[in-house]
Structure formats: C-alpha cells, structure tokens
C-alpha positions as CSV (number, residue, x, y, z in Angstrom):
1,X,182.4,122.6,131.0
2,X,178.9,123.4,133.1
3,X,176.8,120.4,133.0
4,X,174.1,122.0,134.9
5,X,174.5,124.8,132.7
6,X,174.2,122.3,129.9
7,X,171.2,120.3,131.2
8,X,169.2,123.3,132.1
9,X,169.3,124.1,128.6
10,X,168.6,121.3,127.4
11,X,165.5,120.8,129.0
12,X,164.3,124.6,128.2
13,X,165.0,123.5,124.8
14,X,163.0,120.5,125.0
15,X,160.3,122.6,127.2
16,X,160.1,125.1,123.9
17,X,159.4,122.6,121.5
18,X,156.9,121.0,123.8
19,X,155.2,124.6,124.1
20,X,155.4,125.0,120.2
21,X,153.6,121.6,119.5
22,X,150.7,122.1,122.1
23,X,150.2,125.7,120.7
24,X,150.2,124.1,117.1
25,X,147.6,121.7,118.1
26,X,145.3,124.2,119.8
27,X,145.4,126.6,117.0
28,X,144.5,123.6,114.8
29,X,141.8,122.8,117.0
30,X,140.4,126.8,117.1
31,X,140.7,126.2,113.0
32,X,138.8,123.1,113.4
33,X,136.1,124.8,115.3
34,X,136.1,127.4,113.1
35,X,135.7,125.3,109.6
36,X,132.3,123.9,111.5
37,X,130.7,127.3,111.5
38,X,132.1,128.8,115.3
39,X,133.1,132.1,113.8
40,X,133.5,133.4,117.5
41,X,136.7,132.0,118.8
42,X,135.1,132.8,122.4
43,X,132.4,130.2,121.8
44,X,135.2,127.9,121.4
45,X,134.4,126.0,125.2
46,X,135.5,122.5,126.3
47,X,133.4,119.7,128.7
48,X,134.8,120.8,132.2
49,X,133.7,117.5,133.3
50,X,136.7,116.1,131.9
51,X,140.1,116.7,133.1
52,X,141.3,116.9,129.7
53,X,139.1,119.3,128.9
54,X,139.8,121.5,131.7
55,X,143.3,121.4,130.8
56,X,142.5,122.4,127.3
57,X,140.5,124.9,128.8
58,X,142.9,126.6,130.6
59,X,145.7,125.7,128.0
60,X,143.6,128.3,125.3
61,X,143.1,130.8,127.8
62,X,146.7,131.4,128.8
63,X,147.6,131.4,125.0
64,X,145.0,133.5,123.2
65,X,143.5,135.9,126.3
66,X,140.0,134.4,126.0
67,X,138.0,133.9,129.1
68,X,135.8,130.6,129.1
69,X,132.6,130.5,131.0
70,X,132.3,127.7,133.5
71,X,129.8,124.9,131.8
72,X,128.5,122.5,135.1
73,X,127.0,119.2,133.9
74,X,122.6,120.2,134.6
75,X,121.4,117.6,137.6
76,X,119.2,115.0,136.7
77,X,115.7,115.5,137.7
78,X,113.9,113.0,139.9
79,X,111.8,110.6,137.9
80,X,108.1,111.7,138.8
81,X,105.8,109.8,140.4
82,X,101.6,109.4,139.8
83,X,98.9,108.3,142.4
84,X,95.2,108.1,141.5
85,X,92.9,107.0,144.3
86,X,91.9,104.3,142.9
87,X,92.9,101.8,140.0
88,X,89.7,100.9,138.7
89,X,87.0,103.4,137.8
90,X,83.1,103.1,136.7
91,X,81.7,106.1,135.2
92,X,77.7,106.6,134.3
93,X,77.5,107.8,130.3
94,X,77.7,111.3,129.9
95,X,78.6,112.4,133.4
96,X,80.6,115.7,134.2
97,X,83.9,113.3,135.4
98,X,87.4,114.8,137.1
99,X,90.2,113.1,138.6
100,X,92.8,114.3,139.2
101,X,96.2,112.1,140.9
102,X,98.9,113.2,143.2
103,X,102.2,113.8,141.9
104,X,106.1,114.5,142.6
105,X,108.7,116.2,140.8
106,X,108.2,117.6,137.1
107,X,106.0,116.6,134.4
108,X,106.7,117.4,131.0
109,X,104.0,115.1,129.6
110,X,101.2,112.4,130.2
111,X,100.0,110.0,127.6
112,X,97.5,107.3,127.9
113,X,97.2,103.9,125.8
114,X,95.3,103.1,124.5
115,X,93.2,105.9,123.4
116,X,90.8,107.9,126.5
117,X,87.3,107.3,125.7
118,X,85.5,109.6,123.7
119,X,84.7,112.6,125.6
120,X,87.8,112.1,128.3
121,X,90.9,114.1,127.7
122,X,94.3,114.1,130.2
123,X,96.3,116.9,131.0
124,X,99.6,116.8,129.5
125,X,101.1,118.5,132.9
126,X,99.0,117.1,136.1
127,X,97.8,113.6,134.3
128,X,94.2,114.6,135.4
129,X,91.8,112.9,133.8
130,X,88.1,115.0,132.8
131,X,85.3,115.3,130.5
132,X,82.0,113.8,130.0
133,X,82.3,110.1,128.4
134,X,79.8,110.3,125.4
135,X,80.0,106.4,125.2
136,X,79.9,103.2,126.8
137,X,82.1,100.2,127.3
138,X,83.2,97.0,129.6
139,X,85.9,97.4,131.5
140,X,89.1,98.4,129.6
141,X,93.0,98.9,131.1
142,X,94.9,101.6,130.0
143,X,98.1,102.6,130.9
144,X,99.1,106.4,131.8
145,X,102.4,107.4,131.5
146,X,104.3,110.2,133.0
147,X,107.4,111.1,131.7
148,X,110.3,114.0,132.2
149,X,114.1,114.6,130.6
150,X,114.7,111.6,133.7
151,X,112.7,109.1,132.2
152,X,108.9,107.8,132.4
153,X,106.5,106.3,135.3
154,X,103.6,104.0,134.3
155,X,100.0,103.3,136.2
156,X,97.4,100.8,135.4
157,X,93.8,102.0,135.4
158,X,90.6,100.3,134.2
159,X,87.6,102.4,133.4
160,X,84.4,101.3,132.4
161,X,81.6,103.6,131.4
162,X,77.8,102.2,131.9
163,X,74.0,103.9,131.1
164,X,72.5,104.9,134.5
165,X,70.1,102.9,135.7
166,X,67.1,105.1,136.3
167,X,64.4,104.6,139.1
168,X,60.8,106.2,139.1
169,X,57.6,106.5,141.6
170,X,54.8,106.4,139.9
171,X,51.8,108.0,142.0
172,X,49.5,104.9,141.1
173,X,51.5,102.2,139.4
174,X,54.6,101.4,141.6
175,X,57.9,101.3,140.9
176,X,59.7,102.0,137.2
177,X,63.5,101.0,136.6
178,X,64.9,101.0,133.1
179,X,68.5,99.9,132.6
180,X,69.1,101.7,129.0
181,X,68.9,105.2,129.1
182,X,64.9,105.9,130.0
183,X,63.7,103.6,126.5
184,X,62.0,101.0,128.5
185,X,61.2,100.6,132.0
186,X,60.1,97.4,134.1
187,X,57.5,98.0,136.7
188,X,57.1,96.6,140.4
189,X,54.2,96.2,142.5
190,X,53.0,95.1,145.2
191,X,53.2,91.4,143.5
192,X,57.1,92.3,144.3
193,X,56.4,92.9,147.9
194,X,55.7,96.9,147.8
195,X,53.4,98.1,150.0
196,X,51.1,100.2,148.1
197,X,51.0,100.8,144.4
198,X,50.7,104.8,145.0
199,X,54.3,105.7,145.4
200,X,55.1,109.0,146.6
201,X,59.0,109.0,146.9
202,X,61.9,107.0,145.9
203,X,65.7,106.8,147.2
204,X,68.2,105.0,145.8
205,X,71.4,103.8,147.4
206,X,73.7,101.0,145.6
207,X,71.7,97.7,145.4
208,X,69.3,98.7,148.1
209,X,65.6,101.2,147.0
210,X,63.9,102.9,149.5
211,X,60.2,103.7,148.8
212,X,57.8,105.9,150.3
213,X,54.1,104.6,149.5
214,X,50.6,105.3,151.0
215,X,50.8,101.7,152.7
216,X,54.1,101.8,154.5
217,X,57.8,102.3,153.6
218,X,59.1,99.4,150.9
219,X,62.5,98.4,151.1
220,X,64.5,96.2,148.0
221,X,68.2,95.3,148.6
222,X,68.4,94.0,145.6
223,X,67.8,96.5,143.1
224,X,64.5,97.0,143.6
225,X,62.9,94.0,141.8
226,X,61.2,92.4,145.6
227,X,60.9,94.3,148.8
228,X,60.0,94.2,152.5
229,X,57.4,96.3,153.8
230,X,57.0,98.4,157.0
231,X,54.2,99.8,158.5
232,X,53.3,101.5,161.6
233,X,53.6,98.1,163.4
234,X,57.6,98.6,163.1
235,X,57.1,102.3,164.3
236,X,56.2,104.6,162.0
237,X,54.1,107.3,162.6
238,X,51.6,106.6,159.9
239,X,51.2,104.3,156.5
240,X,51.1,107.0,154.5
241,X,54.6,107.9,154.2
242,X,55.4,111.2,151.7
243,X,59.1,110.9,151.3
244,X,62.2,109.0,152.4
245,X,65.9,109.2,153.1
246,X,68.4,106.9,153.4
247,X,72.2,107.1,154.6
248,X,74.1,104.4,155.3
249,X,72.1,102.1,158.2
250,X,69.9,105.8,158.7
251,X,66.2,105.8,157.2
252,X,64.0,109.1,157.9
253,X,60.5,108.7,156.7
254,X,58.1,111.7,156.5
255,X,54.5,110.6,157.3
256,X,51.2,112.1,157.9
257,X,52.2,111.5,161.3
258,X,55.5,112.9,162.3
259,X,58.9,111.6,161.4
260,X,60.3,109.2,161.3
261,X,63.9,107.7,161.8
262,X,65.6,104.0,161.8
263,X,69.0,103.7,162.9
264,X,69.4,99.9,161.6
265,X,68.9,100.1,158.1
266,X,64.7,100.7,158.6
267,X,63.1,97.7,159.7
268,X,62.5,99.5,163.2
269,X,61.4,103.3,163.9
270,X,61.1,106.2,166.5
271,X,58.7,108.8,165.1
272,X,59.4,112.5,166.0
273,X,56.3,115.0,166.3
274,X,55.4,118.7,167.2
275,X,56.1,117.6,170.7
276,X,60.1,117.3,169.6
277,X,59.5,120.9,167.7
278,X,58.0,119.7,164.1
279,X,55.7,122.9,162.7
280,X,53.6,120.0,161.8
281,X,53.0,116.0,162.2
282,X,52.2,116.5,158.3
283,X,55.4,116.0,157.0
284,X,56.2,115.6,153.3
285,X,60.1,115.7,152.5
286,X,62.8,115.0,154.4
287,X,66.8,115.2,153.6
288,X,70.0,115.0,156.2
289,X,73.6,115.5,156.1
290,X,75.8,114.5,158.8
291,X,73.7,115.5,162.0
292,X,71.6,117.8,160.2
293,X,68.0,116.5,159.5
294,X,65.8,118.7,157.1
295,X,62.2,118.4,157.2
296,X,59.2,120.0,155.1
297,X,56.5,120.3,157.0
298,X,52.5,121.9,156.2
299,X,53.9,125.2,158.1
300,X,57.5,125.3,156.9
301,X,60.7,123.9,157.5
302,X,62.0,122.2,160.6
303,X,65.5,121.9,161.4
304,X,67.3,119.2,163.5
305,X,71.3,119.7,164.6
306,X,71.3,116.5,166.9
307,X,70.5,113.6,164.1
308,X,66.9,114.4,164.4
309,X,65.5,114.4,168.0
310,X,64.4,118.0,168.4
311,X,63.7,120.8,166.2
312,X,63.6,124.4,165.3
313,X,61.0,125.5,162.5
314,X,61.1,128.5,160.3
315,X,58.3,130.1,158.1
316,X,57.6,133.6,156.7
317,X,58.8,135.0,159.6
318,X,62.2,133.6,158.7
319,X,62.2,135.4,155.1
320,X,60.1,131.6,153.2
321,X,58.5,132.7,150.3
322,X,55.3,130.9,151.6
323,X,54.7,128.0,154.5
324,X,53.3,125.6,151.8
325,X,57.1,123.9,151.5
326,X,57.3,120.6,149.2
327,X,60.8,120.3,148.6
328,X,64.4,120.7,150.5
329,X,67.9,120.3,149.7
330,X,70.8,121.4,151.8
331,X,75.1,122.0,150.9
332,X,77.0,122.7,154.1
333,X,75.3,125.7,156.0
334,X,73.5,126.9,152.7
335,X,69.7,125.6,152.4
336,X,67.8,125.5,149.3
337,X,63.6,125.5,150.1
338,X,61.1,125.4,147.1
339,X,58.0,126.8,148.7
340,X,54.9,128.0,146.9
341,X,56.1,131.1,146.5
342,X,59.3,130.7,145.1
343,X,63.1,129.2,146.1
344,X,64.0,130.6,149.4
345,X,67.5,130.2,150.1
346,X,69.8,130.6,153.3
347,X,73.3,131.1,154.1
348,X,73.5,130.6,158.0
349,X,71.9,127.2,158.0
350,X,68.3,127.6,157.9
351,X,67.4,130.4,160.3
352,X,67.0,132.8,157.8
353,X,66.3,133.2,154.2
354,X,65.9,135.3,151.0
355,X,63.0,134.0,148.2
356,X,63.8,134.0,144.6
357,X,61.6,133.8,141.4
358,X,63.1,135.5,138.6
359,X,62.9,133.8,135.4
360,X,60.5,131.1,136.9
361,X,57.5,130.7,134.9
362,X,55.9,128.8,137.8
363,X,56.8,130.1,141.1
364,X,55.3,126.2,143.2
365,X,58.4,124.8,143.6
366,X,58.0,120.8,144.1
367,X,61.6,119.8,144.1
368,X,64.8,121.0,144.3
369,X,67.9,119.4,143.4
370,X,71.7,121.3,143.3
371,X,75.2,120.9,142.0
372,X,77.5,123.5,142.9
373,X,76.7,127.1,141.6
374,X,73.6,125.0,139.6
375,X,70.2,124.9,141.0
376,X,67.5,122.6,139.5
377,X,63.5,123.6,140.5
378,X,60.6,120.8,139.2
379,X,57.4,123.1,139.2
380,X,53.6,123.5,137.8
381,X,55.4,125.3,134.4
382,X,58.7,123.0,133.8
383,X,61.7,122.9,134.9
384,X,63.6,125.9,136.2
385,X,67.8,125.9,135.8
386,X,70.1,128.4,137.6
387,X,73.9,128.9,137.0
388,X,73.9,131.6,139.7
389,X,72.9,129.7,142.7
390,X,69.5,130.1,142.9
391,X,68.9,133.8,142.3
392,X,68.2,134.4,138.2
393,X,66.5,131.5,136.4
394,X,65.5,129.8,132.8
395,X,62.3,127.6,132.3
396,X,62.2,124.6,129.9
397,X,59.2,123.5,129.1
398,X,57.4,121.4,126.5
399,X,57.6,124.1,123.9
400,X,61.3,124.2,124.1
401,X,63.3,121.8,125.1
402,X,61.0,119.0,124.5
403,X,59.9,118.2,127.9
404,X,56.6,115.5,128.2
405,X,54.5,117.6,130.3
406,X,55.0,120.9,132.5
407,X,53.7,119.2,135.4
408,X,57.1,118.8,136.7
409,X,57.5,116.5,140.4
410,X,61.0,116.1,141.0
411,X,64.1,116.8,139.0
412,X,67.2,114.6,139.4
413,X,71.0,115.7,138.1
414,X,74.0,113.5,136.8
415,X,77.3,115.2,135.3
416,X,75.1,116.4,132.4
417,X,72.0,114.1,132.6
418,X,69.1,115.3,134.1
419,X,66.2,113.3,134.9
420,X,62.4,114.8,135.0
421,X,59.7,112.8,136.7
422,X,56.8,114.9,135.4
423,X,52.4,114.2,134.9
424,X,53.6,112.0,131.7
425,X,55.9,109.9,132.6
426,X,60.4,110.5,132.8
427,X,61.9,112.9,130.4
428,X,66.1,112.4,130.0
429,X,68.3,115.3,128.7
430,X,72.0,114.4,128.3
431,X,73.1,118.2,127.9
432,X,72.1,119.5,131.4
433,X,68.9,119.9,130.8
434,X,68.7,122.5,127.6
435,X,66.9,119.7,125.5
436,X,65.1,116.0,126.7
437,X,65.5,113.7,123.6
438,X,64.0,110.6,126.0
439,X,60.6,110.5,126.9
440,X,58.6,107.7,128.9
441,X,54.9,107.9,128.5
442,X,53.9,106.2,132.0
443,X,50.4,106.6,131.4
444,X,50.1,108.5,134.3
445,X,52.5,111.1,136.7
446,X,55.8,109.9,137.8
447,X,56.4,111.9,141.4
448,X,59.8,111.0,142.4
449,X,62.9,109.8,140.0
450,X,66.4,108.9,141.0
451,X,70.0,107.5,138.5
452,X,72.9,105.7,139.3
C-alpha cells in the first residue's frame, strides 16, 4: 500500500470540499446581494480595507471572471481653520460693512449663533461677514462656525452696532453734536472754551474735535463738550482760521495767513506762506495723506510732497476748472478739486487735471467728499452724487430728495449715510443720499459736518 499516495488524496479530497463550501458561500452571498436590489453581479465590491474583504475580493474574481475595481478609503480633510482681525467689532447703523477672515483648508459651510443682525449676512464658503446693519444694539457674542466632512471650528465675536454721533460748524452759533441720528443736537460755545462762535470747519478724530473758528483753532479731547484755544500767540498765521486737519499728533490749519502745521497734537505752530510756494497766504481748505499736504488756496491748489514745507501750485494752466478752489480731497495719486467751475480731477497727483460738470445743477463746488468709484459735491444747487468717479453726475435737491436747503457747504459719507451741512441746518439720508428723512433746522447755515 502507498501512503503518500493515500495521503495526497486525502488531502485533495479534503481541498475539494473546502473549495465546494467557499464557492457555496460566495454564490450565496452574490444571491444575497442580489435579493437587496444589485442586479449587476459586477457591482457586487467588497471594503479592500479589510483583509477579509480583499480575500473575498479576489476569492469572486477567480470563481466567476468579474474584475473588481480598486475602492481606496477617501483621506480625511484637514479640519479648517478661521481668523478675523479682531474679536470684537463696533459698527455705526447703517454703514456699508465687510469683513472678511483668513482661512485654511475647505469650507463647506459657516453658521453664526445666534442670529447676524438685521442687515448682516455670512458667506456660507469664506465666513465673511457684510451688509449694512439696519439696527442698533449693545454688545452681543456670537459664535461662527466653520465646518467640513472633518468636523467644525468655532470663533467668538462681539459686535455692537451704535447711531453715529454727528458733529456740525455752524457759521455763527458754534459747535452742534447730536448723539441720535441728527433729531437733536447740543450746542457749544465759547462758554465751553471755543474761540469764536463763527465756525468755519470741523474735524473729528476719536474723542478729540478740531475746530477752525474766526478767533483761533479750538481743540476738545473730550468729545467736544470744552476746549482749548489757540491763536496766533502759539504760531499761527492768523485767528481767522478757514479749515483744519488732523492726523494723529499732525494739525494743518488754513488761515488768512498761510498755513499752518503742529506736529504735537496743535498746541504749537510753524505757518507756511508764498515764500514756501503757497499761490496764496489766503488759504481756505487743507487735507494730507501720508507726506502729501493739499492746500486750497485764492489762486488754486498747492501741493506739498515733504509733509508740508514747500510747495508747487497749479491753476488753469494745469486743466482747474477755475482758480476760485473751496474744496479738496485726495486717494492715492488721484485728486479730486471742486473749483467754481466745476470738479477738476487728476490722475498723476495734482499736476494736471480734467474739469467735470455734467449732471451738476450748480457747477460752485464747496466740498468734496469720495468713497471709491463714488464722488460726493456740496454746491449752490444741492448735492451732486457720481458712481463713475467724478465724470457724469445727479443733483438732489429740496424738490427731490427732501434736502433742507440747496445751499449746500460740505457733504460727509458713512457706508450709506450721508450727512449735508447746508444754509438750514444738517440733512441725514440713510440710503446714500437718494432721499434725507432727518432734517435739523439750525436757524442759520451749518458750514462743516463730520460722523463717527
């Protein structure tokens, strides 16, 4: 007798049955797929994560011909991460607002509790937060959330949402400030410490006002309700001071006698005249970015690119619609000039223009104020709004939009609140400008109006 013989077979006979009852369980299995609606026995694919579906796998293949596709387990994504540059947030009522944080890895969708203030949405895909609040409140904390197929990242935020506080000049009856909305206003005199009841210009810059009056420049830093007065004795080139400028410990002051500049927050001066290249020692409206110092003078502009210590002046010759300039406003090398003729404009930083007046029912431009593409002109007819940049305008006046008088000073813009100081007081619009549902009587002309 062949043991071997008899032991191979044996174990081919036990090999056979082994064969047989893994076949019988995988065709049970394909019937099993098949009862719950996989018709396709192709579709018929095990987790290859798992050895023993691998092994199944590979099992069905060699049995029934059918190739599987390889299945890889997807990566997890990266949990995402959200930065906003700051945590707590005051916003003025009805202000254009947009914020947008940085980010990492993928976003799938941004929610905020509790519910965004009226007017505010958030992007579902950047978190970005935008709108024009339509309300106000104390501060509240909310909680944005950022989430992906990973999970979810949360951020604390407070926003609050306030009325501006709005200050006015008033050519003969000091200073107006009303903290809700341009209803009511408190006035200050010189009983507060101004030095002249006829104000000319106002400036605001956090707690501290800067006034331009006939009797010096007035200085508050506390809101505006008492100030210190300065006067020729600390500098400046006359009493009579036209308009004023503040940034950070930098004061200019346009007088009736040159210009003049404090670099320690203005209770000292250096006046600049024609002999540092002013058209004129009549100066009437001054604005500076950076180095660049802007000033209107009786013959035309004067430019300064060394923080105001000499000058270059343009006029007519330069393209200025007329040398009688009253008001100046300046973004990066463009330079908007509202002349008497019209809004001259330049491109190249002042040296040359091109005047505009289309659409202006009043071409005496007294101020100009800009935000982006949108140029704001006060003048003799109302007030003048561009979308194009300066070129192509629209007038409101009383007879449409609701304005208190069409003697128009200075016009001031927020988001979408714009703030007229006209010959009858302050007119408010909350929708940029198109209608002005807030009128203050003053009893007499409001010449210069700042919010914040």
């Amino acid at each position: 007798m062949n043991i071997d013989k008899i032991v191979q077979g044996n174990i081919e006979i036990r090999f056979r049955k082994i064969r047989l009852k893994v076949k019988n369980l995988i065709y049970k299995l394909l019937i099993l797929s098949l009862c719950f609606g996989c018709l396709d026995a192709k579709r018929v694919v095990f987790d290859v994560s798992s050895p023993s579906g691998l092994i199944v796998n590979a099992a069905i293949a060699a049995l029934t011909k059918i190739t599987f596709p390889v299945v890889t387990p997807s990566p997890s994504l990266p949990l995402p991460t959200l930065n906003y540059s700051s945590n707590s947030y005051s916003f003025i009522r009805y202000d254009t607002i947009s914020i947008t944080p940085t980010t990492t890895g993928t976003i799938t969708s941004c929610t905020i509790i509790p519910t965004i203030p009226a007017g505010l949405s958030i992007n579902n895909t950047t978190c970005a937060i935008s709108g024009s609040p339509t309300g106000t409140q104390s501060s509240i904390s909310y909680m944005v959330n950022a989430t992906n197929a990973s999970g979810s990242t949360s951020v604390s935020l407070s926003i609050a949402i306030t009325t501006a506080i709005i200050y006015g000049g008033k050519g003969t009856g000091g200073v107006i400030i009303s903290s809700d909305g341009g209803n009511s206003y408190l006035t200050y005199t010189t009983a507060n410490g101004l030095g002249s009841n006829s104000v000319n210009w106002i400036y605001v810059s956090g707690s501290n006002v800067y006034v331009a009056t006939a009797g010096g420049v007035s200085i508050s830093t506390n809101g505006g309700t008492s100030y210190t007065n300065y006067t020729t004795a600390n500098g400046l080139g006359n009493n009579n001071v036209t308009g004023v400028f503040a940034s950070v410990s930098n004061v200019y002051a346009a007088t009736d006698g040159g210009l003049s500049i404090s670099t320690n927050g203005g209770t000292s001066y250096t006046n600049y005249t024609t002999a540092n290249g002013l058209g004129s020692n009549l100066t009437y409206s001054v604005y500076a970015s950076g180095s660049n110092v802007y000033v209107v003078t009786a013959v035309g502009v004067s430019i300064s690119n060394n923080g105001g210590t000499s000058y270059s002046s343009y006029t007519t010759a330069n393209g200025l619609g007329n040398n009688t300039v009253l008001g100046i406003y300046a973004v990066g090398s463009t330079v908007y000039v509202g002349t008497a003729s019209g809004v001259s404009i330049s491109t190249n930083g002042g040296t040359s223009y091109t005047n505009y007046t289309s659409g202006l029912a009043s071409s005496y431009i007294a101020g100009i104020y800009v935000i982006g593409s949108n140029v704001y002109v006060a003048t003799l007819s109302g007030v003048g709004i561009s979308a194009d940049g300066g070129q192509t305008y629209t007038t409101y006046n009383t007879a449409n939009s609701g304005l208190l008088s069409n003697m128009v000073y200075y016009v001031y813009v927020i988001g979408n609140n714009v703030y007229a100081a006209n010959g009858g007081g302050i007119s408010v619009s909350i929708n940029k400008g198109l209608n002005y549902t807030t009128n203050f009587n003053a009893a007499g002309a409001v010449l210069g109006v700042m919010a914040q």
